[in-house]
C-alpha positions as CSV (number, residue, x, y, z in Angstrom):
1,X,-20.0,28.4,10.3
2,X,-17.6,30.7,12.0
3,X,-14.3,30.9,10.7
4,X,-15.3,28.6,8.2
5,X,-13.6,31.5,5.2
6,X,-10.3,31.6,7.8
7,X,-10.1,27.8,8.1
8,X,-10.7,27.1,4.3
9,X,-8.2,29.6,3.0
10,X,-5.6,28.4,5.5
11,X,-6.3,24.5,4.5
12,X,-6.0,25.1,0.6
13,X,-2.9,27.4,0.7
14,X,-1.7,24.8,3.3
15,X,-2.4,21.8,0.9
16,X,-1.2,24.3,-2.7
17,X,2.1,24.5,-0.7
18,X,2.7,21.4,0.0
19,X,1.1,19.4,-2.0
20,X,0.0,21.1,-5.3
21,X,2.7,23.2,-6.5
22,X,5.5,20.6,-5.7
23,X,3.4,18.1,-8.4
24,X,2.9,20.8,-10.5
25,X,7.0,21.6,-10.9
26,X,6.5,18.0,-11.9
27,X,4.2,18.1,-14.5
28,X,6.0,20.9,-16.0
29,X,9.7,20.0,-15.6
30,X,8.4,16.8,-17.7
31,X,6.7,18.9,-20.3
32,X,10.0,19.8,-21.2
33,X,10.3,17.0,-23.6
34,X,6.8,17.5,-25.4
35,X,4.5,14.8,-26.3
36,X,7.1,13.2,-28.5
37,X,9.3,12.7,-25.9
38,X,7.1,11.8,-22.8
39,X,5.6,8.9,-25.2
40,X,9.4,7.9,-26.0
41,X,10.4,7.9,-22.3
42,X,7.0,6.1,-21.2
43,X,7.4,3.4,-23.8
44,X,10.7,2.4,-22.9
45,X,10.8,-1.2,-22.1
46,X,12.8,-0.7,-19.3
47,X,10.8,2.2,-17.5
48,X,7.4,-0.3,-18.7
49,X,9.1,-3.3,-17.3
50,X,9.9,-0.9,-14.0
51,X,6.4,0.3,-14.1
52,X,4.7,-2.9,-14.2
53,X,6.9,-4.5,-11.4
54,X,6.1,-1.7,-8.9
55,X,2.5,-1.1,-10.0
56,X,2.6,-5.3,-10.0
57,X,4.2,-6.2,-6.7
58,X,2.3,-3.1,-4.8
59,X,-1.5,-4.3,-5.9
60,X,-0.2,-8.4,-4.8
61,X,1.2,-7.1,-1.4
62,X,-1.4,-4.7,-0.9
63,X,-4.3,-7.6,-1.8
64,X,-2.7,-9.7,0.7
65,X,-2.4,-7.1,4.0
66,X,-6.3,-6.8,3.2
67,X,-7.0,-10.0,4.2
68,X,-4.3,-10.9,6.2
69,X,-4.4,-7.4,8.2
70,X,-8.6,-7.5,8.3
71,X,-7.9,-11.3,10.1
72,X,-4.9,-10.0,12.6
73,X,-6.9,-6.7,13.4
74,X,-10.1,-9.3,14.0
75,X,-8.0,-11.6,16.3
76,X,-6.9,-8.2,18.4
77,X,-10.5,-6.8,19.0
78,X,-12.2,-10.0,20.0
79,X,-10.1,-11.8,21.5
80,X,-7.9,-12.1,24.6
81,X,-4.7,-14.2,25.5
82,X,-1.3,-13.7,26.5
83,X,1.3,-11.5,25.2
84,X,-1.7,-9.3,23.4
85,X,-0.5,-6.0,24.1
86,X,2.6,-7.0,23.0
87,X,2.0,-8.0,20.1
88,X,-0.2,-5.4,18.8
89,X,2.7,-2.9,19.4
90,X,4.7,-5.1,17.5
91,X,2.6,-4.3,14.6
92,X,3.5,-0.4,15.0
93,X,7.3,-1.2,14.1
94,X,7.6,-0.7,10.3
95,X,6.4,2.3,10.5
96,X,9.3,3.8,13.3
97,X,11.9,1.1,11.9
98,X,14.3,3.0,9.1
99,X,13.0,1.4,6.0
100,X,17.2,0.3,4.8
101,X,17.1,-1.6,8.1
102,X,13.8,-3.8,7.1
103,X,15.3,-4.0,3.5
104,X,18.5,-5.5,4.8
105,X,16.8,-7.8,7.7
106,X,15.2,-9.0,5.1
107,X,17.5,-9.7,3.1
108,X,19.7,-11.3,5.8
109,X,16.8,-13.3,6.1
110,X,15.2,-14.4,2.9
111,X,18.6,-14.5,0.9
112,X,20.2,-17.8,-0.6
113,X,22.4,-18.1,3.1
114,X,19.6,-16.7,5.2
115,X,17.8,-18.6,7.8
116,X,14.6,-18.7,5.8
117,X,15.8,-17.9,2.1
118,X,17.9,-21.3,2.6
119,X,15.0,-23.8,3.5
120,X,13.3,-21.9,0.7
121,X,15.9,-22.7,-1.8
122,X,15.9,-25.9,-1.1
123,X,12.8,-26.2,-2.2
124,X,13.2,-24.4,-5.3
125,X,11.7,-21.1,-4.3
126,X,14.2,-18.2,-4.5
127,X,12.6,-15.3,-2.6
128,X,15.8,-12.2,-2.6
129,X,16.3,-10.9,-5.8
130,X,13.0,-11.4,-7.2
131,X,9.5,-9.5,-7.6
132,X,8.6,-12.2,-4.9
133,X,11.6,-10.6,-2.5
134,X,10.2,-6.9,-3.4
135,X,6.5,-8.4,-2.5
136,X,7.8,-9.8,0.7
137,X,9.0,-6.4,1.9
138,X,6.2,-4.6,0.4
139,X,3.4,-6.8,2.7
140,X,6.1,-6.3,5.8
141,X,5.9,-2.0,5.3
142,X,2.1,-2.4,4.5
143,X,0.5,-4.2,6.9
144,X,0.5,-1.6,9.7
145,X,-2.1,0.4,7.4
146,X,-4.9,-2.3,7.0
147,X,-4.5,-3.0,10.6
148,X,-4.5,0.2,12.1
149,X,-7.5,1.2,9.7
150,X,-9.9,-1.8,10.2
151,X,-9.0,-2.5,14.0
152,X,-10.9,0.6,15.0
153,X,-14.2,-0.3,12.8
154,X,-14.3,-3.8,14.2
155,X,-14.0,-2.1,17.9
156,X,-17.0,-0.2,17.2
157,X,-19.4,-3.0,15.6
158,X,-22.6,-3.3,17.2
159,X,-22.4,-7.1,18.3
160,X,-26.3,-7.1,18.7
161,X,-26.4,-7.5,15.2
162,X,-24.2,-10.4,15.0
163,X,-26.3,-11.9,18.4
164,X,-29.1,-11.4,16.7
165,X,-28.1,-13.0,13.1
166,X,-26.8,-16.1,15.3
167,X,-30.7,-16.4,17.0
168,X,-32.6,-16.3,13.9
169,X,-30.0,-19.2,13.2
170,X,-27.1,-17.7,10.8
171,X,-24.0,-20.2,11.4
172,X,-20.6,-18.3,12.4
173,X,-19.5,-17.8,8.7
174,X,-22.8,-16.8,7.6
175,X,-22.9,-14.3,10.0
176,X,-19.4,-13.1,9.2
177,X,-19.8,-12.8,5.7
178,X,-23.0,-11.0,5.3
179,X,-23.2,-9.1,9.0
180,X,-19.4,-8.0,9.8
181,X,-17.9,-7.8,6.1
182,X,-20.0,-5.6,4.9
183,X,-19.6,-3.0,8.1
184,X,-15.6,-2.8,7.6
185,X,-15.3,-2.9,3.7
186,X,-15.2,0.4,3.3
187,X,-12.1,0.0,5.9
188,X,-10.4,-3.0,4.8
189,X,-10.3,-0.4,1.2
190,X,-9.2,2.2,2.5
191,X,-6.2,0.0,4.7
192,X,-5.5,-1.4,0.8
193,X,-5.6,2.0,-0.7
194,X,-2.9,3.1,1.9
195,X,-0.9,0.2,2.0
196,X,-0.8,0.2,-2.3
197,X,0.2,3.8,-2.2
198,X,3.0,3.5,0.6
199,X,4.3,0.3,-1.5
200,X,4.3,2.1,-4.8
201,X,6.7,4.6,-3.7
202,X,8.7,2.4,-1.5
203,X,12.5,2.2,-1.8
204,X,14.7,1.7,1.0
205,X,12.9,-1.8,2.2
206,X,13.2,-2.9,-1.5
207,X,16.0,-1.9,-2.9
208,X,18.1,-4.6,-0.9
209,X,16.1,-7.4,-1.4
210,X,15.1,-6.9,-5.0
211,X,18.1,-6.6,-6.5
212,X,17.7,-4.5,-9.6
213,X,17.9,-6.2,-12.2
214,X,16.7,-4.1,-15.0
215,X,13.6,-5.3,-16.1
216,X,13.3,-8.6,-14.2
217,X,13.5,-7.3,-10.6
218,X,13.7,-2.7,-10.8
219,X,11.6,-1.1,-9.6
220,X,10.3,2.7,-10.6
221,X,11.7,4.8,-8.2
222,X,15.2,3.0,-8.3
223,X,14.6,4.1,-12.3
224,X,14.3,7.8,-11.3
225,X,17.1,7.9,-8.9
226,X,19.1,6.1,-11.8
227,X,18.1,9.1,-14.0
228,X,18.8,11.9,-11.6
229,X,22.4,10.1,-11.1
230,X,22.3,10.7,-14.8
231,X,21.7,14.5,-14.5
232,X,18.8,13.1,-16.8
233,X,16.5,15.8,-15.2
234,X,13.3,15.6,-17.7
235,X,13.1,11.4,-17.9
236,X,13.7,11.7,-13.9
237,X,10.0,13.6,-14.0
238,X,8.3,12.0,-16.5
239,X,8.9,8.5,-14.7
240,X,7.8,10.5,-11.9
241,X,4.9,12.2,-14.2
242,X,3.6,8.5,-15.4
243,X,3.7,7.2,-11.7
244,X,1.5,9.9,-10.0
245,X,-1.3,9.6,-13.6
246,X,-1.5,5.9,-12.7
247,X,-1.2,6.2,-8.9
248,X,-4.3,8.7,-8.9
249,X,-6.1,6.7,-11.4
250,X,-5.8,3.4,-9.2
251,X,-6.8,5.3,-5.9
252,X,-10.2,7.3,-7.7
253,X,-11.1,4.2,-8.7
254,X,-10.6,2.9,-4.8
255,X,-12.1,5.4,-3.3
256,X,-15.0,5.8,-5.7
257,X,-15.9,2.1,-5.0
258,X,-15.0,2.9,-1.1
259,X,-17.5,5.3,-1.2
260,X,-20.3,3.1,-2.9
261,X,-19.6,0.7,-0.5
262,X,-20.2,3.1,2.6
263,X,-23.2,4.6,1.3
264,X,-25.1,0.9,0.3
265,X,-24.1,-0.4,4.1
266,X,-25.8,3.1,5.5
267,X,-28.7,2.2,3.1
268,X,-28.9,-1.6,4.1
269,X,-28.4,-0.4,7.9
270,X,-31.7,1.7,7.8
């Protein structure tokens, strides 16, 4: 392939740059408090009460923008009606809209005076200030991904095969669930792998509505900025240290059952 060494040697230095030596300072600004002390920072019950809530609240919001963006990137692709186009840019927003201007519309909207958190209230569910608030603007930043992913997939689906399924007498559901499904799961994953990683990490659309309350409603990276306020360098890192181990643990295992998935719908296709 020409230019294949060129291109290769370019892409890795590229990617160690960027990518790998900034995760390795990481790893090794963490090391400086041993085992002893990585175990004594990661069993803290507030950094394990920060973990789970992230971790938590970015696997709910990302579960629900799988099925919720798989349906709304559906409606887009096959059908038409006023006020499409519209609304399909519309989806676009969270990712150009400054992410401490979604926190506090959201706030403004879900809190105990806002227009929605109000009615909510009433009813005796509190939305701001919760891991239900953080979930809230976790599915608002996360959506874009599952619909921008799976949008394109559905676009390109043979509909013979769907025409076909409906003449040898498959109802609409039946033809839905083992005809199209099975084409865009390995889509509607990857759209949930991006929107869990994006949420994991999220701060500014959280921090407002969440409001920190050490281990009922903090979040991780709140945790680390906390510690670096502290000058608390090494516990700053391994936070940081235990997120990226359990962030690249979760997406393997994504991608590894992505990729399962793609390879038995080429094998069922032939």
């Amino acid at each position: 392939m020409p230019g294949f060494g060129l291109s290769l040697g370019y892409t890795l230095s590229w990617l160690g740059l960027i990518v790998l030596i900034p995760l390795a300072g990481v790893f090794l600004h963490s090391a400086q408090l041993g085992w002893d002390g990585l175990w004594r920072t990661w069993t803290e019950p507030r950094v394990l009460a920060a973990l789970k809530i992230s971790f938590g609240t970015a696997l709910v919001a990302a579960a629900f923008n799988a099925v919720m963006g798989t349906l709304v990137a559906w409606v887009f692709v096959r059908y038409r009606f006023p006020g499409r186009r519209l609304f399909d840019a519309v989806i676009d927003l969270p990712f150009a809209l400054p992410t401490a201007v979604a926190g506090i519309a959201l706030t403004a909207l879900y809190g105990p005076n806002g227009w929605i958190g109000r009615w909510l209230e009433a009813v005796g569910v509190k939305v701001a200030y919760t891991p239900l608030g953080i979930i809230v603007a976790l599915v608002f930043i996360g959506l874009p991904f599952v619909v921008r992913v799976v949008q394109p997939v559905l676009a390109e689906a043979e509909r013979e095969l769907e025409e076909a399924a409906a003449t040898l007498g498959a109802g609409r559901w039946q033809t839905v669930v083992r005809v199209v499904l099975p084409s865009v799961w390995p889509a509607v994953l990857a759209g949930f792998a991006l929107a869990f990683a994006r949420g994991v990490g999220e701060y500014g659309s959280v921090i407002f509505i969440a409001g920190n309350i050490p281990q009922v409603s903090e979040i991780a990276p709140l945790l680390i900025t906390i510690k670096l306020e502290e000058f608390d360098y090494a516990g700053a890192t391994a936070i940081a240290t235990a997120m990226l181990l359990l962030s690249f643990a979760l997406l393997l295992l994504i991608n590894t059952l992505q990729s399962r998935l793609a390879r038995g719908g080429r094998r069922g296709g032939s």
